[in-house]
N, C-alpha and C positions, 0 to 999 in steps of 0.2 A: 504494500500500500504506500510507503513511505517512498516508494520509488515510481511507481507512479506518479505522485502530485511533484515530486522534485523532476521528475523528468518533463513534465506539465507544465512546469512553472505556478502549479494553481493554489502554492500558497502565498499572501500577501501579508495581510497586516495579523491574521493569526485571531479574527474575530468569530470565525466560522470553522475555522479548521478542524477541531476537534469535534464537533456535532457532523461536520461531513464525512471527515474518515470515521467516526462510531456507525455513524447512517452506511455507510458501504459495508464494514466489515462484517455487520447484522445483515445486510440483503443478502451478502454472498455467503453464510452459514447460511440462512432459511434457503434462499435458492442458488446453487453453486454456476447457473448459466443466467444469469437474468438479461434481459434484454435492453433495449433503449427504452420504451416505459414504464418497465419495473426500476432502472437506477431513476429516471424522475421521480417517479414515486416516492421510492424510499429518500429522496433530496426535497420534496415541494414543501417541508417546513420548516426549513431550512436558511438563516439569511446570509448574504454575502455582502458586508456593508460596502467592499473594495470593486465588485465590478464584474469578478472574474467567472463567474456562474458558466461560461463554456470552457474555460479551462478544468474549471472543475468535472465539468461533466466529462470531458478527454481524460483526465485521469481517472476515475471511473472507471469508463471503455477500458482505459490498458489496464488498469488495477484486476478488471475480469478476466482478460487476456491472458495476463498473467498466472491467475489462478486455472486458470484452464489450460496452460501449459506446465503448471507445475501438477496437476493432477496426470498427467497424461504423460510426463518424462516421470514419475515418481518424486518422494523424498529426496530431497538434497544431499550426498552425504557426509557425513557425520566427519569435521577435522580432528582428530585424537591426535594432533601435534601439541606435547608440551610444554610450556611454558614456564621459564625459569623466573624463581622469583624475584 
């Protein structure tokens, strides 16, 4: 998620950001594929005092993309490189 909106540029002043990333990472538990008007949905009470409401919704799109290709490559895996202290 967090690479989505940075790759997006969609966050600003940090007035919306957390109710929109909470709103996305709840639509994609309930539905793991939603479409263009399931992420409006889960965004329409939502406000963005900065502007960027289509940047947002771009990260969004790839934030699903994302999870849709990490489902389908599997688990990431696991660095068990250790770390001195």
């Amino acid at each position: 998620m967090q690479r989505a909106f940075i790759e997006e540029a969609a966050a600003q002043c940090g007035y919306c950001l957390n109710g929109m990333i909470i709103a996305i990472v709840g639509l994609l538990a309930r539905n793991p594929d939603p479409g263009e008007s399931d992420i409006r949905e889960a965004l329409r009470h939502h406000l963005c005092r900065c502007g960027t409401h289509m940047e947002i919704l771009a990260a969004a799109r790839r934030a699903v993309r994302y999870a849709r290709a990490d489902r389908e490559s599997g688990p990431a895996p696991v660095d068990k490189t250790e770390v001195s202290p």
